[in-house]
C-alpha positions in Angstrom: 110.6 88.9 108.5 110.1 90.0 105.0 107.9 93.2 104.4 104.9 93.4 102.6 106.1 95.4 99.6 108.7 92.9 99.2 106.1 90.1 98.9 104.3 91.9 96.7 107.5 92.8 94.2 108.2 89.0 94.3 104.5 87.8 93.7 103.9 89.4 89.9 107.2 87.6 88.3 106.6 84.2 90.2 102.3 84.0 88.5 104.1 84.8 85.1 106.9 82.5 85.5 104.3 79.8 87.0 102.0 80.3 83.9 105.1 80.3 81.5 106.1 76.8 83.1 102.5 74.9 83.2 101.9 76.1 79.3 105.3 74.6 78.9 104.7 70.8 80.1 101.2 71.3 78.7 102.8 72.0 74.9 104.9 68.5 75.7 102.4 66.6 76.9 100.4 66.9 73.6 103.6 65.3 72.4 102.4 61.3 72.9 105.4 60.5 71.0 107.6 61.5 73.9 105.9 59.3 76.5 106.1 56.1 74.4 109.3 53.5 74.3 110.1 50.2 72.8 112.7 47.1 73.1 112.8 44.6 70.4 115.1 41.5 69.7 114.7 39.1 67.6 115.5 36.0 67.5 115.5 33.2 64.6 113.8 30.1 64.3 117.1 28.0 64.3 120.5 29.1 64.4 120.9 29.7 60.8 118.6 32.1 60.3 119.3 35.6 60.0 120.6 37.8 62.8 118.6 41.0 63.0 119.7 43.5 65.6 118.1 44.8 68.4 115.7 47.9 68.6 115.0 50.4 71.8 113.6 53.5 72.0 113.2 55.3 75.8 110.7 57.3 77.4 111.7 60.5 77.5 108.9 62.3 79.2 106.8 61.0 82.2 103.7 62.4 83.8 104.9 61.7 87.0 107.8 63.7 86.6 105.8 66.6 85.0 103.7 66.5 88.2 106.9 67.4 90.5 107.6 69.8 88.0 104.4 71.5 88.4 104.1 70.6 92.2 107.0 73.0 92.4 106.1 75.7 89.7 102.8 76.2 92.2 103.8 75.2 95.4 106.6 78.6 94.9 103.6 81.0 93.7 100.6 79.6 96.0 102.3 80.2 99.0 103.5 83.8 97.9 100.7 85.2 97.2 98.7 83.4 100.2 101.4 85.3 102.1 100.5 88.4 100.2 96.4 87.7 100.8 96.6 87.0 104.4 99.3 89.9 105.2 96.7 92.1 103.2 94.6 91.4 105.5 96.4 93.0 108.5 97.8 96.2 106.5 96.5 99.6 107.2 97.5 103.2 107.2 96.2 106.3 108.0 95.8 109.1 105.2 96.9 112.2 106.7 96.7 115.6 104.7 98.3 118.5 106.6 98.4 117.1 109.7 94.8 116.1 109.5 93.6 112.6 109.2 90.9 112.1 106.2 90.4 108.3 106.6 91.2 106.1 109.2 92.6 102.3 109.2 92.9 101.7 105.4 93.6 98.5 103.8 96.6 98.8 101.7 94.5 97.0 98.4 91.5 99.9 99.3 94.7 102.5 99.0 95.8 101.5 95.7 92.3 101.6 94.4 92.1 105.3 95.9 95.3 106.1 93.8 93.6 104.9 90.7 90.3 106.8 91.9 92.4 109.8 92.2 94.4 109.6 89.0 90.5 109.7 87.0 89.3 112.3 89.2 92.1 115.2 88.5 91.4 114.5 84.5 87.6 115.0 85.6 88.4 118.3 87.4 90.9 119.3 84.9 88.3 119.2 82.4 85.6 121.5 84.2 84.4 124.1 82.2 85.5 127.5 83.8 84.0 131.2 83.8 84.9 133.4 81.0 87.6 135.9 82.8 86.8 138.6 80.3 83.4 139.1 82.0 82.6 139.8 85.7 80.7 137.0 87.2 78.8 136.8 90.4 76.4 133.9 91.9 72.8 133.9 91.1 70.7 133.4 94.3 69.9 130.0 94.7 70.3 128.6 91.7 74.3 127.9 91.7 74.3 129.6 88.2 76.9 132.7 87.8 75.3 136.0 86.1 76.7 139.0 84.9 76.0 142.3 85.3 73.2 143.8 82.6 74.7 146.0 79.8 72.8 147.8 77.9 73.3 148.0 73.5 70.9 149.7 71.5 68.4 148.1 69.2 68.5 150.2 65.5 66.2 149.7 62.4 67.1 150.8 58.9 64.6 153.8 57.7 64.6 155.2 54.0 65.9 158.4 53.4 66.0 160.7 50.8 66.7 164.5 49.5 66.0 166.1 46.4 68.6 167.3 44.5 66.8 169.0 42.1 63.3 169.9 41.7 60.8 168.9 38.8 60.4 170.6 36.0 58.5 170.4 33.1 61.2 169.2 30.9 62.8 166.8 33.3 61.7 164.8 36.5 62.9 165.7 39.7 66.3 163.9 40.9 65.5 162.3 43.8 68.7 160.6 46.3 67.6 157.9 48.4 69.7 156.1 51.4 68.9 153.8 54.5 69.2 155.2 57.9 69.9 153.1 60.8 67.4 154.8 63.6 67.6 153.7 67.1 64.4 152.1 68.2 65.3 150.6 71.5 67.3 149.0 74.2 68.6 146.0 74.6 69.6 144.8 78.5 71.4 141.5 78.5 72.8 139.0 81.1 74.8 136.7 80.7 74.7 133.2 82.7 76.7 129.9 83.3 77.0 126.7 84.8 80.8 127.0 85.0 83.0 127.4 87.8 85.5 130.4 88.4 89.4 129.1 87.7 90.7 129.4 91.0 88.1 127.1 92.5 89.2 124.2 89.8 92.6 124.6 90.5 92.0 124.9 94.3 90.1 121.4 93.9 93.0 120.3 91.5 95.3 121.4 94.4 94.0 119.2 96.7 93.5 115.9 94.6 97.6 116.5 93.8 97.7 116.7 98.0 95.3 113.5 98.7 97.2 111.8 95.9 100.5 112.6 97.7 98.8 111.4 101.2 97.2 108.3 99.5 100.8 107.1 98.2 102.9 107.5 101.7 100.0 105.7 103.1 100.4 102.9 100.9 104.1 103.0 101.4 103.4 102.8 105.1 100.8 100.1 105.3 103.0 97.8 102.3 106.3 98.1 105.5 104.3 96.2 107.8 106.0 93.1 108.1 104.2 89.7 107.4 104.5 85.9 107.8 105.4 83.3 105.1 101.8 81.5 104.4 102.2 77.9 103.3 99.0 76.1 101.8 100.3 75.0 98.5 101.3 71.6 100.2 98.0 70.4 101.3 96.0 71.7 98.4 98.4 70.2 95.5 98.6 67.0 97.5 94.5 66.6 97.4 95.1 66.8 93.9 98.5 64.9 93.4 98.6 62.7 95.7 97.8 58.7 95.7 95.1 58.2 98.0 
């Protein structure tokens, strides 16, 4: 008995090669020209009259033909993939992570969508925004946010300075130099917060999408072994449609 993954293999070539053959006769069917033939001979009124040769063309393409043509193309890929539907239908696996079973009893079509669930869900981990490591992070009661410790920086504010170089006089003005001062005014105490996530937790989760992946495939793999069947319907249903009643 074949096995499942061997159906399945088989299955994607025979739908192209199926739709490749019906476009086929459906291009030479729109040539009427094809399904048309003639015989002439003439003959003169009396026996001294011209002799004109004979004229035949054939038919070189018949429906009825076509239809065993197509009775075949779809009789070879109904029956594969009703194989393929109804043997779905009976495979399942198990997907096992570390000697621990996640899910139980698992179609194998539910399995491949898991892969392709998988595959989106490490490039949305991947993508997670992460703590900044240059700071020291540490979780904010109960609001999931991360906060850092307060640091302190010192709030200054420019004063005008000056000094007199020399005094007035009564010839000559005194010469004043003037500067800005920054003066410390106050304290600043700031804390930082995110929404982010430390590294090591992303690349834990990543770790273990890249392990249910893994699980996910030799599940598949198990549950495409089981062995399965051939299915024929194609008979029945092309000769409803086929078929003189």
């Amino acid at each position: 008995m074949p096995k499942l993954h061997q159906i399945i293999a088989l299955a994607d070539g025979k739908k192209a090669r199926a739709v490749s053959g019906l476009t086929e006769l459906h291009k030479l069917h729109q040539k009427t020209d094809l399904l048309n033939g003639i015989a002439r001979t003439y003959r003169p009124i009396n026996d001294e009259g011209e002799k004109l040769p004979s004229e035949a063309k054939l038919v070189q393409l018949r429906i009825s033909e076509s239809i065993e043509r197509a009775r075949a193309i779809l009789t070879d890929v109904i029956d594969i993939v009703a194989t393929q539907d109804v043997a779905n239908t009976t495979a399942f696996a198990d997907v096992i992570v570390d000697g621990k079973t996640i899910i139980r009893h698992v179609p194998a079509t539910h399995l491949l969508f898991l892969e392709k669930q998988l595959t989106d869900l490490h490039t949305f981990v991947a993508k997670f925004p992460v703590l900044d490591p240059a700071e020291k992070w540490s979780k904010n009661g109960d609001s999931g946010d991360y906060a850092t410790q307060a640091s302190e920086s010192i709030r200054t504010k420019k004063v005008p300075r000056n000094n007199v170089k020399y005094d007035a006089t009564d010839k000559h003005p005194a010469q004043v130099e003037t500067w800005m001062e920054d003066v410390p005014v106050g304290y600043w105490s700031t804390i930082k917060y995110s929404g982010g996530i430390p590294d090591a937790d992303r690349r834990a989760m990543l770790a273990r999408i890249v392990k249910l992946q893994e699980a996910v495939r030799t599940a598949r793999g198990e549950a495409n072994s089981t062995e399965v069947e051939n299915v024929s319907v194609a008979k029945d249903f092309l000769g409803y449609v086929f078929d003189t009643p």
